[in-house]
KOLLUMSE-526116 format. One record per residue (C-alpha): residue number from 1; residue in three letters; chain; x negated, y negated, z negated. Coordinates in steps of 0.001 Angstrom, whole numbers, padded with zeros to 6 digits. Layout:
N
+------+------+-------+---------+---------+---------+
| baro | lomi | vexnu |      xx |      yy |      zz |
+------+------+-------+---------+---------+---------+
|  NUM |  ALA |     A |       X |       Y |       Z |
...
+------+------+-------+---------+---------+---------+
***
This chain:
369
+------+------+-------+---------+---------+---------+
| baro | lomi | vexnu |      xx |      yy |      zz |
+------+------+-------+---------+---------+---------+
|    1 |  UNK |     A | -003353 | -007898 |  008947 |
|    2 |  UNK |     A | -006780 | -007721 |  009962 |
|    3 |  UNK |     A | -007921 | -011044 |  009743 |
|    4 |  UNK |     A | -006144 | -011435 |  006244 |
|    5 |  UNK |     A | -008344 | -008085 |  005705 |
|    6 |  UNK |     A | -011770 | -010308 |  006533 |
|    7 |  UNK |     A | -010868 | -012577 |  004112 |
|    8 |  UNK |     A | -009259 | -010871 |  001108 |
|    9 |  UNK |     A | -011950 | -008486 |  000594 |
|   10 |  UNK |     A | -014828 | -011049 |  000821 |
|   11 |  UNK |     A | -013295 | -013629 | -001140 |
|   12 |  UNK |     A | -012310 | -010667 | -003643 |
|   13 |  UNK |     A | -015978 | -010131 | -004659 |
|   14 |  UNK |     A | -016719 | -014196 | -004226 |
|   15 |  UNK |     A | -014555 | -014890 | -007184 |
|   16 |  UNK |     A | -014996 | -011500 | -009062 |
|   17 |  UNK |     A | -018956 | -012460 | -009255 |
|   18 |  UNK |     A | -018531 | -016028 | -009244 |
|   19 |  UNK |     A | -020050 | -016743 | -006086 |
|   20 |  UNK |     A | -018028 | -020128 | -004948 |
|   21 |  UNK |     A | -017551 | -021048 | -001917 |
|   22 |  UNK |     A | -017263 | -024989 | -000613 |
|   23 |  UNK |     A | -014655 | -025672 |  001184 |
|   24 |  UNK |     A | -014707 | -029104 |  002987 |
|   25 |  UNK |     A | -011002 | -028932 |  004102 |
|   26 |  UNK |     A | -009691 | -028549 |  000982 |
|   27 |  UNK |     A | -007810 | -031807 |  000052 |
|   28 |  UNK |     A | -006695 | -031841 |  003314 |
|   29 |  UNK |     A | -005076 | -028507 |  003386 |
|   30 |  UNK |     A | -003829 | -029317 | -000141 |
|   31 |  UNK |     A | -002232 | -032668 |  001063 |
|   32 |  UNK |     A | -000861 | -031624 |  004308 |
|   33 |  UNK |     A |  000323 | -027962 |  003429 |
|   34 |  UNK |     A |  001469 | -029252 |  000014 |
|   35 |  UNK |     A |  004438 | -027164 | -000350 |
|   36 |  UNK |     A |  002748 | -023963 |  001309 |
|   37 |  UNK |     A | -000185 | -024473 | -001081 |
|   38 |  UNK |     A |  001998 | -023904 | -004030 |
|   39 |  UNK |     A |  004154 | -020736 | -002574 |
|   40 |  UNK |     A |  001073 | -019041 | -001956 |
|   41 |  UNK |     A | -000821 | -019593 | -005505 |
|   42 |  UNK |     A |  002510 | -018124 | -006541 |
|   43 |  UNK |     A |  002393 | -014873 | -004328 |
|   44 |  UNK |     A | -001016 | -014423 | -005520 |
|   45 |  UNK |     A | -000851 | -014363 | -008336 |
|   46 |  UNK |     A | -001004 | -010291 | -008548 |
|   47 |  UNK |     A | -004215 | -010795 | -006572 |
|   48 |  UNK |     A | -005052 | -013079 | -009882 |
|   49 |  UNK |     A | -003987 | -010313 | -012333 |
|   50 |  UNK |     A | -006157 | -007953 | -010723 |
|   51 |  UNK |     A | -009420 | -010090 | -010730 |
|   52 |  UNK |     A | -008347 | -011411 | -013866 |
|   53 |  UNK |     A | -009672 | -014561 | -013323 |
|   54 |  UNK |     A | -008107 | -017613 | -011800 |
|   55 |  UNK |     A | -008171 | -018192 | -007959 |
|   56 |  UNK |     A | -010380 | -021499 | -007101 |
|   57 |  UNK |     A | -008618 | -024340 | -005531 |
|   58 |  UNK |     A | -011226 | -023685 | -002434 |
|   59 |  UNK |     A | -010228 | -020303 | -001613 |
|   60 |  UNK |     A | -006513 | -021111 | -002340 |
|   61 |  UNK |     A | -006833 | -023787 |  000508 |
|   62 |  UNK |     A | -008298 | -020674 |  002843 |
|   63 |  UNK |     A | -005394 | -018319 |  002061 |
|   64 |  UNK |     A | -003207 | -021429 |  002405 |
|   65 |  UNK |     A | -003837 | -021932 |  006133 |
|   66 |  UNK |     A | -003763 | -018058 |  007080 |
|   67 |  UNK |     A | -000323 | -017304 |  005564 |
|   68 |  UNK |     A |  000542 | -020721 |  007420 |
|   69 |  UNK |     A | -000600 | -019088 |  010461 |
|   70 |  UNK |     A |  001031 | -015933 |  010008 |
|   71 |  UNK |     A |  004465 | -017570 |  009301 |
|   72 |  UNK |     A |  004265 | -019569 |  012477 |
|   73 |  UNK |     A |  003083 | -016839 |  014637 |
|   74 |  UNK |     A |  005433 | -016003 |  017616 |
|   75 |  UNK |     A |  006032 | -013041 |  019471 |
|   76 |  UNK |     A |  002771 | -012139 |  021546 |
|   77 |  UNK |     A |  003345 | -013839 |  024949 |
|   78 |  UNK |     A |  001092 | -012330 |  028167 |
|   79 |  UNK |     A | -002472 | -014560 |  028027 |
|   80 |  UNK |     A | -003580 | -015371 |  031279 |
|   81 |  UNK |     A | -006249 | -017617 |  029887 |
|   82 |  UNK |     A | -009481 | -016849 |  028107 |
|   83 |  UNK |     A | -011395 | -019037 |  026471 |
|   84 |  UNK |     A | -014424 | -019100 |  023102 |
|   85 |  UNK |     A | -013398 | -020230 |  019612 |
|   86 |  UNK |     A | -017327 | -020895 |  018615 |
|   87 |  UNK |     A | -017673 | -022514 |  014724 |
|   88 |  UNK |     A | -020707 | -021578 |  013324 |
|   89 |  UNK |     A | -019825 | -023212 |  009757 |
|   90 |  UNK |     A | -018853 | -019930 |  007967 |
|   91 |  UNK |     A | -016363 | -016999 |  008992 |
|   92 |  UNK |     A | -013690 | -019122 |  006855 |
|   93 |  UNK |     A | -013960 | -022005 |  009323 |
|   94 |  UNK |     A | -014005 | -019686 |  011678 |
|   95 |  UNK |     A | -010482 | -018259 |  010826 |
|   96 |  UNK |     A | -008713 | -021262 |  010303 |
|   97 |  UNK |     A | -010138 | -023062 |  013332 |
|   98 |  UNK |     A | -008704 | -019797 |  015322 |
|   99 |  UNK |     A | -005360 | -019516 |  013427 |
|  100 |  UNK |     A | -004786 | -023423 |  014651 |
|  101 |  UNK |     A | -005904 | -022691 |  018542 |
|  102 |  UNK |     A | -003829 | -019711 |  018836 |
|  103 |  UNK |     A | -000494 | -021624 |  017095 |
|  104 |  UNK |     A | -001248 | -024428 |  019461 |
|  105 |  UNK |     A | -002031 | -022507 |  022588 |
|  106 |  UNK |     A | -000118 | -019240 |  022980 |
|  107 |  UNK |     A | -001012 | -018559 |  026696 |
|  108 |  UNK |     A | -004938 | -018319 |  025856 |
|  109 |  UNK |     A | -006503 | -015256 |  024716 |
|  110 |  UNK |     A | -009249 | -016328 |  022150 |
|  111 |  UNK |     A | -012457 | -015073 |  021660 |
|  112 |  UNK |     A | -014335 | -016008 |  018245 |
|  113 |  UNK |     A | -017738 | -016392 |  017881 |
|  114 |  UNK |     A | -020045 | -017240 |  014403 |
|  115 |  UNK |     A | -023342 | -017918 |  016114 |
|  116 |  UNK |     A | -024421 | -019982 |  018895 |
|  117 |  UNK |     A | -026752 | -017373 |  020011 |
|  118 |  UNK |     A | -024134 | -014661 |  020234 |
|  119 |  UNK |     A | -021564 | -017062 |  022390 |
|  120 |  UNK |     A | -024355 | -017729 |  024911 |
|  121 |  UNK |     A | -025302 | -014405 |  025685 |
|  122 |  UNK |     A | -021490 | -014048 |  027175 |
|  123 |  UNK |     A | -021242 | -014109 |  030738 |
|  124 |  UNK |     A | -019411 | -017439 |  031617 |
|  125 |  UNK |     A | -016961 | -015211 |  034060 |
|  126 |  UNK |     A | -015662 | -013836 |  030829 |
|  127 |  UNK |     A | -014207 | -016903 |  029805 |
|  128 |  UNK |     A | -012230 | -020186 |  031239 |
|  129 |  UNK |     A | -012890 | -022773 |  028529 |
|  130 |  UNK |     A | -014435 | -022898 |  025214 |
|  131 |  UNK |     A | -013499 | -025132 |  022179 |
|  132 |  UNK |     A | -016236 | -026099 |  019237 |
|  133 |  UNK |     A | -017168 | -027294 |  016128 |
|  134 |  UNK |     A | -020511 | -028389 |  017600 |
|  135 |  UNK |     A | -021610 | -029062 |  021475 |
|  136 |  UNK |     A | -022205 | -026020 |  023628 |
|  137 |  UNK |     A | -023301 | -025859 |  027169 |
|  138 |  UNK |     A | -021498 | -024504 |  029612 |
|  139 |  UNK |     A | -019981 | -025302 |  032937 |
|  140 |  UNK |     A | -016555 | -024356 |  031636 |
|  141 |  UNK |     A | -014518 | -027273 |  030090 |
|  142 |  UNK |     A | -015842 | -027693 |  026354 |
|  143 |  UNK |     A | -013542 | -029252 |  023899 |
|  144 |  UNK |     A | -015028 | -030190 |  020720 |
|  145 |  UNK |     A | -012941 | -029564 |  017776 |
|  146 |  UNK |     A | -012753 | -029966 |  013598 |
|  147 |  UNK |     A | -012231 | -026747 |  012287 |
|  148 |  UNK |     A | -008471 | -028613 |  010794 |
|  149 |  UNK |     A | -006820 | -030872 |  013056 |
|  150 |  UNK |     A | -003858 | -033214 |  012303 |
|  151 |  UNK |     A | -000680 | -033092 |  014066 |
|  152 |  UNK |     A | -001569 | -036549 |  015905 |
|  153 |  UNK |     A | -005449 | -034685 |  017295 |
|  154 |  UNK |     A | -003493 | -031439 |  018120 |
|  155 |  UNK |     A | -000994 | -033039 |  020511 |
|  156 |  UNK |     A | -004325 | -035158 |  021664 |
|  157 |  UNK |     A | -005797 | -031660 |  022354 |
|  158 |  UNK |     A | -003225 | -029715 |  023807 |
|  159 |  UNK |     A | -002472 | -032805 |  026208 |
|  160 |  UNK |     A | -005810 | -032496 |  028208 |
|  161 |  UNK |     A | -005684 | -028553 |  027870 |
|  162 |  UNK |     A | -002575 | -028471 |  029228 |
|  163 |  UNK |     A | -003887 | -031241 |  031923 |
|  164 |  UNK |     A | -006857 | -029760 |  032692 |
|  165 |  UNK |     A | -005343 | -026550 |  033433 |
|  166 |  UNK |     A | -002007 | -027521 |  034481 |
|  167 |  UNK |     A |  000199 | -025519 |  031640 |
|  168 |  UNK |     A |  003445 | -026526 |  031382 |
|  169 |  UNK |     A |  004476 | -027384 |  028086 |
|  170 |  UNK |     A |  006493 | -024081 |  025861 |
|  171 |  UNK |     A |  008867 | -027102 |  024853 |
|  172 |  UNK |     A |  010862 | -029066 |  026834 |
|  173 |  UNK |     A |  012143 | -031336 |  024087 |
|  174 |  UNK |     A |  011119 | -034842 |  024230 |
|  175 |  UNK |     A |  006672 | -034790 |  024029 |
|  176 |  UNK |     A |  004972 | -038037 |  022856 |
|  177 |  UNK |     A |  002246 | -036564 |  025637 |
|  178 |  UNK |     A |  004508 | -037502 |  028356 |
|  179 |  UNK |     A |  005345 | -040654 |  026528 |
|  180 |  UNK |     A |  001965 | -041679 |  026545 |
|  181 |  UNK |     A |  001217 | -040431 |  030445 |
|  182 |  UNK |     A |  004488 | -042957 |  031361 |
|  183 |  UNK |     A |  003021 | -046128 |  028957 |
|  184 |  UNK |     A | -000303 | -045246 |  030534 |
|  185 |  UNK |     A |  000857 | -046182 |  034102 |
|  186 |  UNK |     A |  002826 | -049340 |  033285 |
|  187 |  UNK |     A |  000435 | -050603 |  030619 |
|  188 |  UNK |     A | -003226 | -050708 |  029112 |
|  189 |  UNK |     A | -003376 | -048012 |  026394 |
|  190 |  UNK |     A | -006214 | -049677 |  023615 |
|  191 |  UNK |     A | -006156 | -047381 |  020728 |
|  192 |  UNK |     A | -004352 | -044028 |  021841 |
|  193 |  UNK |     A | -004568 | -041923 |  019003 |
|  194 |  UNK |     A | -003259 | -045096 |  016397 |
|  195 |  UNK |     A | -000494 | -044981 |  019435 |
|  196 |  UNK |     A |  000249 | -041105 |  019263 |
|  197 |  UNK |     A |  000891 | -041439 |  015929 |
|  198 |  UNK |     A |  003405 | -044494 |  015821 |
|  199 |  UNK |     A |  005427 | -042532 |  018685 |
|  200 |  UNK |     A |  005435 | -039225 |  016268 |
|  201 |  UNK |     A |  006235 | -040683 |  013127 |
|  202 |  UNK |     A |  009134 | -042793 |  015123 |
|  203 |  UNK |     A |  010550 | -039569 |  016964 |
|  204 |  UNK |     A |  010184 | -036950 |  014202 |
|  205 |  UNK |     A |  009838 | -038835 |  011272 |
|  206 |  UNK |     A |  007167 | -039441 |  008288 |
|  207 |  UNK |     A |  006591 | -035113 |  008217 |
|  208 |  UNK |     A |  004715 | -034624 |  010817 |
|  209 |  UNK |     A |  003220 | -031295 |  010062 |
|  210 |  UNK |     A |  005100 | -028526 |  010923 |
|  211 |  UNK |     A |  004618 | -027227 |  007822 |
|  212 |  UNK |     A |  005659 | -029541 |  005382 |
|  213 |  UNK |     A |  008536 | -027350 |  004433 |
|  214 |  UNK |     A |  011664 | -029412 |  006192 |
|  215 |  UNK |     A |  014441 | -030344 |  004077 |
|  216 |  UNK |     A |  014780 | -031103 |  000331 |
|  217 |  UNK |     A |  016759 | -028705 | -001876 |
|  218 |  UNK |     A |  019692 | -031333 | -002702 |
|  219 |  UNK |     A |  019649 | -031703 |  001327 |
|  220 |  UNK |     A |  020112 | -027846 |  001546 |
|  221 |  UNK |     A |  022219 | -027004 | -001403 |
|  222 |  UNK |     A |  025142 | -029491 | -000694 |
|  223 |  UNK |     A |  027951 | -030430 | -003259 |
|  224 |  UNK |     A |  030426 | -028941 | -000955 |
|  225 |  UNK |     A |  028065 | -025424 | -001323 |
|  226 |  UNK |     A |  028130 | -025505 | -005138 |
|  227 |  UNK |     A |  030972 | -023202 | -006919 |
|  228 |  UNK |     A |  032052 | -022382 | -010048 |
|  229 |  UNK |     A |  034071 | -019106 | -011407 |
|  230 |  UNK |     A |  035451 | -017246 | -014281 |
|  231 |  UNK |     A |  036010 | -014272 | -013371 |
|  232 |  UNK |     A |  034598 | -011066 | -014224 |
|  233 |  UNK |     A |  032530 | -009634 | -011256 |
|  234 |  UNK |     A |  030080 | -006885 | -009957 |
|  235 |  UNK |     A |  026904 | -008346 | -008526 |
|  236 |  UNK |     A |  028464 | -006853 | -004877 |
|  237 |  UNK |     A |  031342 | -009423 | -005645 |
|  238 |  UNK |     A |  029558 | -012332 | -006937 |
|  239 |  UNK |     A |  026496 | -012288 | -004173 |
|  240 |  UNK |     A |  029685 | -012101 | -001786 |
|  241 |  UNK |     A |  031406 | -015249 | -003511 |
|  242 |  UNK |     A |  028101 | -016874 | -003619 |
|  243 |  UNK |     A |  027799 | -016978 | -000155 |
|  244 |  UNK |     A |  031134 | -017465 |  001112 |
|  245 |  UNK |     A |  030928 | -020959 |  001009 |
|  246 |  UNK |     A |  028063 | -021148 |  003674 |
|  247 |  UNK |     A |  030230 | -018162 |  005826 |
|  248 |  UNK |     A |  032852 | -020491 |  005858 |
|  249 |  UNK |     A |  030850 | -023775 |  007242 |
|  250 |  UNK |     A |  029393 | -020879 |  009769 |
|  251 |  UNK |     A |  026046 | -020946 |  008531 |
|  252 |  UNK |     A |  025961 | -017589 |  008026 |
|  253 |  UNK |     A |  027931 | -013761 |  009227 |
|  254 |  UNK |     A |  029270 | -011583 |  007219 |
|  255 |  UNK |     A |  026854 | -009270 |  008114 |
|  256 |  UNK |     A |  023907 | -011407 |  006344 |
|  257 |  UNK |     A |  026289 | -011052 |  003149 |
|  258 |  UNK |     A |  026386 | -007018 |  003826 |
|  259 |  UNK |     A |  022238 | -007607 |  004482 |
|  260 |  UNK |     A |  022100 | -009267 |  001307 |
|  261 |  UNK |     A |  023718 | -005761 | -000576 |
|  262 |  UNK |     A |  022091 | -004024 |  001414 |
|  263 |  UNK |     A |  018453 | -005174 |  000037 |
|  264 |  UNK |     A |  019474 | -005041 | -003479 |
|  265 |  UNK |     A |  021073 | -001342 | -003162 |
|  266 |  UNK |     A |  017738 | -000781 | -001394 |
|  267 |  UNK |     A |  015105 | -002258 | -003249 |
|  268 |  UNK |     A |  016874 | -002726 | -007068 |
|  269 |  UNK |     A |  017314 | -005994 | -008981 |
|  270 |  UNK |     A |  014227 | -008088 | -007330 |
|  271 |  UNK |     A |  016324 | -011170 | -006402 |
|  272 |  UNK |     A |  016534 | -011957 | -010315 |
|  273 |  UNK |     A |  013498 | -014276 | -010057 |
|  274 |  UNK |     A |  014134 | -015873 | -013177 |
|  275 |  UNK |     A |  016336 | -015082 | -016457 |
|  276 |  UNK |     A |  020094 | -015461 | -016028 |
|  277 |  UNK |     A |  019039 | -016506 | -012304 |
|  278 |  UNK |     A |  019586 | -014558 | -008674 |
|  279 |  UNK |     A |  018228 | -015537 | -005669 |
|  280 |  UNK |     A |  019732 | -012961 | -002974 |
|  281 |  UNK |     A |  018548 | -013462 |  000732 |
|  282 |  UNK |     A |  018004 | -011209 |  004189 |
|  283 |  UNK |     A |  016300 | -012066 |  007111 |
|  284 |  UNK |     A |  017048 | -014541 |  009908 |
|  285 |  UNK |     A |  018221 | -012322 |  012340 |
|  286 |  UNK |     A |  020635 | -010718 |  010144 |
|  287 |  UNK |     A |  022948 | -013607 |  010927 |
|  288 |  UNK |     A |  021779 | -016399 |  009678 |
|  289 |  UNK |     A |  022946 | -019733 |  012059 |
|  290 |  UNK |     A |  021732 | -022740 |  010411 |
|  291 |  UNK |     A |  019399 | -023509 |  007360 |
|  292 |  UNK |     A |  021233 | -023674 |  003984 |
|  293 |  UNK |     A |  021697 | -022967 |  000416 |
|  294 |  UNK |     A |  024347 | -022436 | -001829 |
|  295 |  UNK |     A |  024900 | -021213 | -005128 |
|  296 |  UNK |     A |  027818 | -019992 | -007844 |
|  297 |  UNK |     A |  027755 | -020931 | -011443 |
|  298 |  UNK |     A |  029047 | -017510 | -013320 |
|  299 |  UNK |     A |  030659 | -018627 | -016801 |
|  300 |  UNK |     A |  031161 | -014809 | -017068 |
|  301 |  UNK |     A |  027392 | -013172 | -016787 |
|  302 |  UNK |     A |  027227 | -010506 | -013760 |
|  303 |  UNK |     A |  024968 | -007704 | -014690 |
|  304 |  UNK |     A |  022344 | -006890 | -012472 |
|  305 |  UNK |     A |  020297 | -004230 | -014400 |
|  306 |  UNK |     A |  021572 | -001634 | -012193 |
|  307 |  UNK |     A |  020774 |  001495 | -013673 |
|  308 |  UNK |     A |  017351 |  000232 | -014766 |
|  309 |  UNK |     A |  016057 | -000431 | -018186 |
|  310 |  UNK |     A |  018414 | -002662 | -019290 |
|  311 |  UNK |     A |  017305 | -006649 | -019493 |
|  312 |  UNK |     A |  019303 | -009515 | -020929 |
|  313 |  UNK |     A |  017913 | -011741 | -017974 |
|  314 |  UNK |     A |  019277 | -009918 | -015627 |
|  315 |  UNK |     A |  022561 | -011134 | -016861 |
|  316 |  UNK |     A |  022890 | -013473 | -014454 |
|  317 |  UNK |     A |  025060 | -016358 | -014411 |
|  318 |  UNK |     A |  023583 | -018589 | -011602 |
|  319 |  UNK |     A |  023159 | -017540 | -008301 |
|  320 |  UNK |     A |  021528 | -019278 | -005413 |
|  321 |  UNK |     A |  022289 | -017772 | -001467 |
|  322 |  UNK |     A |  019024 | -018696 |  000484 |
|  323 |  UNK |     A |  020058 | -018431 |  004440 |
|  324 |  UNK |     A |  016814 | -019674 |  006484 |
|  325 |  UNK |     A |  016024 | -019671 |  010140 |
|  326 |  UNK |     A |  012760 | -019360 |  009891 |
|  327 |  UNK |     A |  009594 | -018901 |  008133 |
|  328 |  UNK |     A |  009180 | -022624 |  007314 |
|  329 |  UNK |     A |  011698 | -024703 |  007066 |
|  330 |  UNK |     A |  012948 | -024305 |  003855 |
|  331 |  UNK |     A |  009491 | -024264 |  001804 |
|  332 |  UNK |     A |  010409 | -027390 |  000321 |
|  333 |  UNK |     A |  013189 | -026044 | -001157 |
|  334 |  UNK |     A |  011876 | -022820 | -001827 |
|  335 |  UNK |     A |  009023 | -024774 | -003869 |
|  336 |  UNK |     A |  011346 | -027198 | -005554 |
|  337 |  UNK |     A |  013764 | -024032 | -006451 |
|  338 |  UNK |     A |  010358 | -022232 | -007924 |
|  339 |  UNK |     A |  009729 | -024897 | -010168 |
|  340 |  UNK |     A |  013243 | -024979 | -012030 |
|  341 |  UNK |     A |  013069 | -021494 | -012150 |
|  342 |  UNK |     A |  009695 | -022015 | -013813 |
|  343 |  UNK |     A |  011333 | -023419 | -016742 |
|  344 |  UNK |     A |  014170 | -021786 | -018766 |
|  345 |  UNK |     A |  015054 | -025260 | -020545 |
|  346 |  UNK |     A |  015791 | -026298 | -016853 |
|  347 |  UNK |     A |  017785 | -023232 | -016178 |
|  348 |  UNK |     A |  020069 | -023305 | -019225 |
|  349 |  UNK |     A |  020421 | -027012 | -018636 |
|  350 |  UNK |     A |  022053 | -025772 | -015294 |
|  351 |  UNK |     A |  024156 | -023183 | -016505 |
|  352 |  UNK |     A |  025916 | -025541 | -019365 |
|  353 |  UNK |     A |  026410 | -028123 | -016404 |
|  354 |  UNK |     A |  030462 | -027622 | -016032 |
|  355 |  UNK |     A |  031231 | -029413 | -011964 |
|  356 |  UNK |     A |  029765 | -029256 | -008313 |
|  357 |  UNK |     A |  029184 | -033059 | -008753 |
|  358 |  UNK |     A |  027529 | -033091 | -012113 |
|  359 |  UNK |     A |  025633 | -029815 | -010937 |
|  360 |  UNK |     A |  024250 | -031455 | -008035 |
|  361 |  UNK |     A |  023385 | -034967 | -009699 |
|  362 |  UNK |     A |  021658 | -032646 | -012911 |
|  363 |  UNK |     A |  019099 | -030858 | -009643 |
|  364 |  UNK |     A |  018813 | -034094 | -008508 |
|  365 |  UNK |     A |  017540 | -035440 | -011109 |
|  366 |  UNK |     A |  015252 | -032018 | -012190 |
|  367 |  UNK |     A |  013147 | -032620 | -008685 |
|  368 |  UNK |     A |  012996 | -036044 | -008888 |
|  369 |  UNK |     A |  011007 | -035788 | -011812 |
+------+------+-------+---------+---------+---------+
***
């Protein structure tokens, strides 16, 4: 909360008064957090309404790689470690060069600096490493660092961290580090990092960032998820139906279905994030096993105005069951889902669409495009 603090209210007054800001990492941020990128121009755009003026692509790309932070952020582990984050290329930098260490190395408790000055008036027992944009000197380890690193230059990183200071790796699943440690001692490594990435792409595929978003909606919402009914329901009953199929192929409890009521008796109608179209959802750990979507076709509308003012697009006659595991792996969908929800030609051509097979070919062919 704080460091989203540090940035909202500057950039706040940068785009109010049209001060802009460069941001070098931009395209990169854009290209690699793709799907992210587009989830959060969409949850701010109430930040938007207030300025009323649009947010630049620059500061988008900022906000981008916090909230990517924040939704990979674990549990805070004990930090026997210490070390200097030192960028002196803006407090932006700064942030997302700190978000990245912290993600990558849990066990070390950061420090971050803006000015070379500052970080050299620190007593060098206050610290075990340090890790910057620009050369420092110090008799601590110093690992120079883009503010932005790849996935290929982060495992390159965290291999001689973890080396030099003999942490074992948080997962034990197969690491191209070790990979490259066994080629290493039977053969002559030439171009390492061109090697790093072969292995990667080879073991976990073309997506290498870890937050690309995962799988595709059609991947998520399978035929076998798709339903269609004609009876007459309360909402209770249809998010129920709705999610039965994914109950069924244990994806999901039965308490995430009584989560799912829960929310809406809690918080009103806000699943209805498009007209005639429900997206109900609960967290994780309300009992939520695997990643999956599903989603019931209503011939008869369900009303979901709930004692509020009453709306004909709250009549809802499509709704999609999100159950996710985590904060990332289904942005993808979630982004692909936004975008035919965008579009109330695209939504009506779902509703008239009459069989699971048909249903699944028509949001095939919506994405594609």
């Amino acid at each position: 909360q704080l460091s989203l603090y540090e940035h909202l209210v500057p950039a706040y007054f940068r785009i109010l008064f049209d001060s802009h800001l460069e941001n070098p990492y931009a395209k990169q941020i854009m290209a690699e957090y793709e799907e992210l990128y587009y989830l959060v121009a969409k949850g701010l755009a109430p930040f938007e309404a207030l300025l009323n003026k649009p947010i630049p692509p620059n500061e988008l790309a900022y906000f981008t790689i916090h909230f990517g932070g924040q939704l990979k952020r674990k549990e805070p582990m004990f930090r026997t470690l210490k070390a200097l984050s030192i960028c002196p290329n803006g407090i932006s930098s700064s942030l997302i060069m700190n978000h990245q260490l912290e993600e990558l190395f849990p066990m070390i408790q950061f420090n971050r600096i803006h000015d070379l000055k500052q970080a050299k008036k620190i007593d060098e027992q206050e610290y075990d490493m340090v890790f910057s944009t620009t050369y420092f000197h110090t008799a601590k380890k110093l690992y120079l660092s883009a503010p932005l690193l790849n996935y290929v230059e982060q495992e390159m990183l965290k291999r001689k961290v973890f080396d030099d200071f003999a942490i074992e790796p948080l997962n034990k699943a197969v690491e191209v580090s070790n990979l490259i440690k066994i080629i290493a001692r039977n053969a002559t490594i030439h171009h390492e990092k061109e090697l790093y990435e072969a292995l990667s792409r080879s073991i976990y595929g073309a997506g290498l960032n870890q937050l690309s978003g995962g799988k595709v909606l059609t991947e998520l919402l399978e035929e076998r998820f798709i339903q269609f009914t004609n009876e007459k329901l309360e909402w209770q009953e249809a998010i129920a139906l709705a999610a039965n199929p994914l109950m069924k192929a244990g994806y999901i409890t039965e308490h995430y279905i009584a989560s799912m009521i829960d929310n809406v008796h809690e918080m009103g109608a806000y699943i209805v994030l498009a007209p005639k179209t429900a997206v109900p959802h609960s967290r994780p750990e309300d009992g939520v096993k695997k990643l999956g979507i599903s989603l019931l076709h209503l011939e008869n509308p369900v009303d979901f105005n709930l004692g509020e003012e009453q709306d004909e697009d709250r009549q809802v006659q499509l709704i999609f069951v999100l159950a996710a595991i985590d904060s990332v792996g289904h942005l993808t969908a979630l982004k692909q889902l936004s975008e035919i929800l965008e579009d109330e030609e695209k939504i009506e051509a779902l509703i008239a669409t009459k069989d699971a097979a048909a249903m699944h070919q028509k949001i095939s062919q919506i994405i594609e495009k």
